[in-house]
LUMVOKOL-967943 format. One line per 3 residues: for each residue x, y, z negated of C-alpha. Coordinates in steps of 0.001 Angstrom, whole numbers, plus 500000, padded with zeros to 6 digits. Example, Ala and Ser with C-alpha at 12.3 -4.5 7.8 and 13.67 -1.06 7.14 Angstrom:
512300:495500:492200  513670:498940:492860
//
This chain:
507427:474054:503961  507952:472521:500924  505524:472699:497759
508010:475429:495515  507877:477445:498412  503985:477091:499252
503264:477851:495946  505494:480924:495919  504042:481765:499027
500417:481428:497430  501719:483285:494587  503060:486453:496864
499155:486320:497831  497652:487375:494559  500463:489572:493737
499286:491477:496797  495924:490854:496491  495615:492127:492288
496387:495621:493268  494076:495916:496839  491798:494805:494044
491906:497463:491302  492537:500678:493505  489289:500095:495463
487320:499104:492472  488010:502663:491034  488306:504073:494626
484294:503012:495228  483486:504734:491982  484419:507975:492475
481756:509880:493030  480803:508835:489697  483933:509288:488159
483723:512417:489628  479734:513705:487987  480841:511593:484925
483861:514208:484367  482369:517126:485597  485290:517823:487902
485519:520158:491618  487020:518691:494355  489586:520324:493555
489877:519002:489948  489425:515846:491477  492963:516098:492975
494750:516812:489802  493602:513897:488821  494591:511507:491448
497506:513518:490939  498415:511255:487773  498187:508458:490741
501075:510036:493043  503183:510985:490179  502954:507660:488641
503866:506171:492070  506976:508142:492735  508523:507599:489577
507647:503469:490011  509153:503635:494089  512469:505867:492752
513219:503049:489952  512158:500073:491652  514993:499306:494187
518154:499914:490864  515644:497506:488553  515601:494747:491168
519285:495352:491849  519578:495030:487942  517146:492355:487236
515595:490568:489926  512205:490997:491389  509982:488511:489039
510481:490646:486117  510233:493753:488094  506737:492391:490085
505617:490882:485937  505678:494714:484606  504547:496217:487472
501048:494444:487343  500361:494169:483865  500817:498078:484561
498314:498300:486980  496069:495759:485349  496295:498109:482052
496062:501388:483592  492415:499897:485322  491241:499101:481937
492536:503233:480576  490487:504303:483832  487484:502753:482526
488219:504086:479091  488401:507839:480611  485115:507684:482747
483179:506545:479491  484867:509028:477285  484371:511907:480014
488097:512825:479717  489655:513697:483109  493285:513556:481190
492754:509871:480001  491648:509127:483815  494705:510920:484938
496820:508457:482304  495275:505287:483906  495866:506282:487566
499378:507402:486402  500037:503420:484965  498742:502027:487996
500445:504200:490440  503837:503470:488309  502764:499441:488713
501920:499276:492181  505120:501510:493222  507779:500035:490748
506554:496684:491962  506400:497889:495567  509898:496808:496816
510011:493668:494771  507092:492275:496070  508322:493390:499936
512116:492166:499466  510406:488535:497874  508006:488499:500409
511037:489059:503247  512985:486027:501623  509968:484052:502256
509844:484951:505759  513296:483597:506314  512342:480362:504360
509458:479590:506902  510166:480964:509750  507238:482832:509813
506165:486578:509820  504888:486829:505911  504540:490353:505099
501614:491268:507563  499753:488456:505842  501067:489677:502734
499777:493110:502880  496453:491805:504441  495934:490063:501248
496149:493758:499869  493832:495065:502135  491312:491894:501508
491709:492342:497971  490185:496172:498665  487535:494441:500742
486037:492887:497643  486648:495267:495510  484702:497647:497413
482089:495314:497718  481795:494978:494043  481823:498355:493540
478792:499028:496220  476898:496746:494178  477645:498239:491003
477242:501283:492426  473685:500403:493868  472435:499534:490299
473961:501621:488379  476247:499180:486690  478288:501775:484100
482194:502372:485424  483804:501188:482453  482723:498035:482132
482992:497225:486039  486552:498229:485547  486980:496284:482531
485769:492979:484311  488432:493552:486996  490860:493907:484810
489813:490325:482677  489613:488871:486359  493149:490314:487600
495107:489290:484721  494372:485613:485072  495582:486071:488674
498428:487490:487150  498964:484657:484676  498249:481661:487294
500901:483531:489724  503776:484459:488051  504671:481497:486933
505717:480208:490318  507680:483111:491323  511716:482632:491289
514335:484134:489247  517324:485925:490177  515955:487060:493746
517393:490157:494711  519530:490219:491715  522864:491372:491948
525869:489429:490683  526529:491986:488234  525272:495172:486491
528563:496920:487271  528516:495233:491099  524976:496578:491303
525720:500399:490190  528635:500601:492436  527311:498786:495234
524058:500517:495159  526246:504011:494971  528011:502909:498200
525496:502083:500358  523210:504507:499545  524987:507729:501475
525124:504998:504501  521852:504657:504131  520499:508100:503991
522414:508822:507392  520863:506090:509145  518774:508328:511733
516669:505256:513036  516071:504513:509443  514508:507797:508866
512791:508144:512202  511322:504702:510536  510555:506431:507285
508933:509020:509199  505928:506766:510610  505419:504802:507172
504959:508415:505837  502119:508912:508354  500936:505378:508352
500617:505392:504382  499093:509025:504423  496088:507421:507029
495840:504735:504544  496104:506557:501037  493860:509870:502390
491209:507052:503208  491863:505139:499787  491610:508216:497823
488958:510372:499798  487029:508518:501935  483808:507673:499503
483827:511927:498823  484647:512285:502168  481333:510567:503546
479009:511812:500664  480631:515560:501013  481409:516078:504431
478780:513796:505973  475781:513727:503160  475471:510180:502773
474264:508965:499366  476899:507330:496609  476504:503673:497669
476670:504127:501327  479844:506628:500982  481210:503396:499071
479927:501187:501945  482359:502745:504480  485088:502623:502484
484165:498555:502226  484281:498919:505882  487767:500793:506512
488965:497998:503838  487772:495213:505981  489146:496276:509194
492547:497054:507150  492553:493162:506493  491386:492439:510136
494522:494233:511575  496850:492825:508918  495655:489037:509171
495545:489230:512919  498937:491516:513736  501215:489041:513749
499931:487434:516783  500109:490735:518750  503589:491809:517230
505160:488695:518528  503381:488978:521880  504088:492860:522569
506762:493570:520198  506663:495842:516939  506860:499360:518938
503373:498832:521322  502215:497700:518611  502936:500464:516326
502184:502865:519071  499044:501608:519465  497751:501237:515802
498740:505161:515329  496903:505891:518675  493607:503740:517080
494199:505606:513774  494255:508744:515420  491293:508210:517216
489142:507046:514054  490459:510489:512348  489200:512628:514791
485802:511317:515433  485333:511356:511517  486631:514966:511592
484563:516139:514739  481329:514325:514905  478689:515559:513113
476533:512274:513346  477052:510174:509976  476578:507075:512378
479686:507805:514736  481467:508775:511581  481291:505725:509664
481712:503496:512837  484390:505674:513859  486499:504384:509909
486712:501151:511766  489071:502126:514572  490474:503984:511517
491347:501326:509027  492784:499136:512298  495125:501923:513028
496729:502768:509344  496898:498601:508818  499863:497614:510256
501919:501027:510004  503379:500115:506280  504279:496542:506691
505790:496548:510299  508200:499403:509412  508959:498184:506025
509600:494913:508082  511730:496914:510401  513596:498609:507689
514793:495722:505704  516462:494167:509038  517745:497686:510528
521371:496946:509032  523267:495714:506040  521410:495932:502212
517691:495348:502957  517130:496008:499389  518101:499757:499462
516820:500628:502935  513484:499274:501709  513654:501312:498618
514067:504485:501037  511276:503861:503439  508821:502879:500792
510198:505859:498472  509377:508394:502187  506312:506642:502310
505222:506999:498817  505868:510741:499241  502112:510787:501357
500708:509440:497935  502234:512235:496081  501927:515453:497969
498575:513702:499682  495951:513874:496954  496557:516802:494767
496859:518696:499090  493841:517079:500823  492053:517797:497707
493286:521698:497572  492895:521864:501064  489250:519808:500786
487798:522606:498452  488765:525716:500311  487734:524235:503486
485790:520971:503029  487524:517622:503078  486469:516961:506782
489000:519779:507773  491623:518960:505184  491926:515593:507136
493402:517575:510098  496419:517724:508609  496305:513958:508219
495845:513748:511692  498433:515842:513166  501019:514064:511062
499730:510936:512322  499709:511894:516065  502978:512897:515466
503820:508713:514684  502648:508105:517853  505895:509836:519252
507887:508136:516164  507387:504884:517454  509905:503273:519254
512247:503668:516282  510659:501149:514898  512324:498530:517558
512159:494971:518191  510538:492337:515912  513404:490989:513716
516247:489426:515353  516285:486456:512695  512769:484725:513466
513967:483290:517088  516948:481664:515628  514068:479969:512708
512007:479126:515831  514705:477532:517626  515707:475207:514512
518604:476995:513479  517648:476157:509816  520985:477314:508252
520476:480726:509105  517937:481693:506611  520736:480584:504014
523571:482208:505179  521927:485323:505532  521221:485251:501654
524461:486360:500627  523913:489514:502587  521313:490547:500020
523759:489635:496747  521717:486718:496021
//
């Protein structure tokens, strides 16, 4: 590997990690959040609300702005979003306004999706340039970025540290990440040869795309993959202080935990996708996630509860970057059959908070996470669409170097 590419590679890291980062420091926080604004469970879904909608409209512009511009500028914007909407999240808890909260989750939902498919399609083109399976490492820089930002926020948490200027430090510490990282980032990936080429192109395959029934059997389980992972992201800390009476700081504790064993399935899930193939694999993680669910549901002991977030965090890890994995290699433009999974899977983080959170204060959130369940048995079924691992890495491994570049015309590069 040479050094451009290494240092891309590194860069990819903290582009991943900056956002794992800033949702969990917030995430740990909000049962404070929560008495600082006064809000119902209930209320408390509205505003993660701002979150979903913010993501939605990033995911449904993402894959025409890459097309249009490339993915550095699109992966630049998309992080100085979420960097800035961490700092407005800050501003709302001190101010007690549940509106100005809203605002900040809405920028950093619009960052993290609009940069969602940029980061994945650079992240792919990697891949090819190594010959090695990137985007589970990728994403488990993600999940270890949540891992300290949880653990930051327990300690904060623990003495009382005020939310706003936790946040605030975050967001000082992210944007050097930002600044160190971008710089070594390429231009022109994923960039079409021209804004006319792109509209019409994009048009075309698009209807080919949307009739692709293995793609949307795969959009399917990254809808139920990303709803185990966002119902834990946004609920879990209220889930084990509501539905399990823990205090603050040990309800933030778990989630540290499901955040840790998130990175342990991403770091380590290469090794067992290249030894049992993508579908076991998948199979398995939804059977593990579905496990963790129901013991957290069912079991009345806050011991077997939090233990049982460990089996899980290993489930919903691997779900989102296998099939987005899958996608990008299930036929011709990667870029716009990424766009559609991720766009399917972003629907969980729109319809999941404001619904869990509905559902949560009619019923208590330990019943509104049946419905997270069911859906995610249901990937258990889904998963042999999600096939083979891609068809491109023996070829690498068998020193076929010119394949990686003449497969980079496919992708109007």
């Amino acid at each position: 590997m040479d050094l451009a590419t290494r240092r891309r590679r590194t860069a990819l890291f903290l582009f991943f990690l900056v956002p794992g980062l800033s949702i969990s420091s917030w995430v740990t926080r909000t049962p404070d959040i929560r008495d600082q604004l006064g809000a119902s469970t209930a209320q408390m879904g509205l505003v993660l609300f701002g979150l979903s909608v913010g993501s939605m409209l990033g995911i449904l512009s993402s894959g025409a702005l890459v097309a249009r511009f490339g993915t550095r500028p699109v992966m630049g914007v998309g992080t100085v979003l979420v960097i800035l909407g961490l700092a407005v999240i800050g501003c709302g808890s001190l101010l007690s306004s549940a509106p100005t909260v809203a605002a900040g989750l809405l920028l950093s939902g619009a960052g993290m999706g609009g940069s969602e498919v940029a980061v994945n399609i650079d992240g792919a083109e990697v891949e090819q340039l190594t010959g090695r399976a990137v985007l589970p490492t990728l994403h488990g820089f993600f999940s270890l970025g949540t891992v300290v930002g949880a653990l930051v926020g327990i300690l904060c948490t623990a003495v009382e540290f005020p939310v706003m200027w936790q946040l605030t430090a975050v967001a000082v510490v992210a944007a050097g990440m930002f600044v160190y990282a971008f710089r070594s980032i390429p231009s022109a990936v994923g960039m079409t040869k021209g804004a006319g080429a792109a509209g019409s192109g994009t048009a075309q395959a698009r209807p080919a795309v949307w009739k692709d029934r293995r793609l949307l059997l795969i959009g399917g389980i990254i809808l139920a993959m990303a709803l185990a992972e966002g119902a834990a992201n946004d609920w879990l800390p209220l889930l084990m202080v509501d539905g399990h009476g823990v205090d603050p700081a040990l309800g933030s504790a778990v989630y540290a935990g499901f955040a840790a064993a998130m990175s342990i399935g991403r770091f380590c899930g290469g090794f067992f996708i290249d030894r049992f193939g993508r579908a076991p694999v998948v199979r398995a993680s939804a059977v593990s996630a579905a496990i963790g669910l129901t013991l957290v549901i069912f079991a009345d002991s806050p011991v077997l509860a939090g233990a049982a977030v460990l089996f899980w965090g290993l489930g919903a890890s691997l779900g989102f970057p296998v099939a987005l994995s899958a996608a990008g290699d299930s036929g011709p433009d990667s870029a716009a059959r990424v766009s559609l999974v991720a766009m399917i899977g972003y629907i969980a983080f729109l319809v999941g908070p404001p619904g869990l959170g509905f559902l949560g204060d009619h019923y208590g959130l330990r019943s509104a996470m049946i419905v997270v369940l069911a859906i995610v048995v249901v990937a258990i079924f889904l998963a042999p669409a999600i096939g083979a691992r891609r068809p491109a890495e023996p070829d690498v491994h068998t020193a076929k170097l010119p394949a990686p570049d003449a497969q980079q015309p496919a992708r109007g590069e």
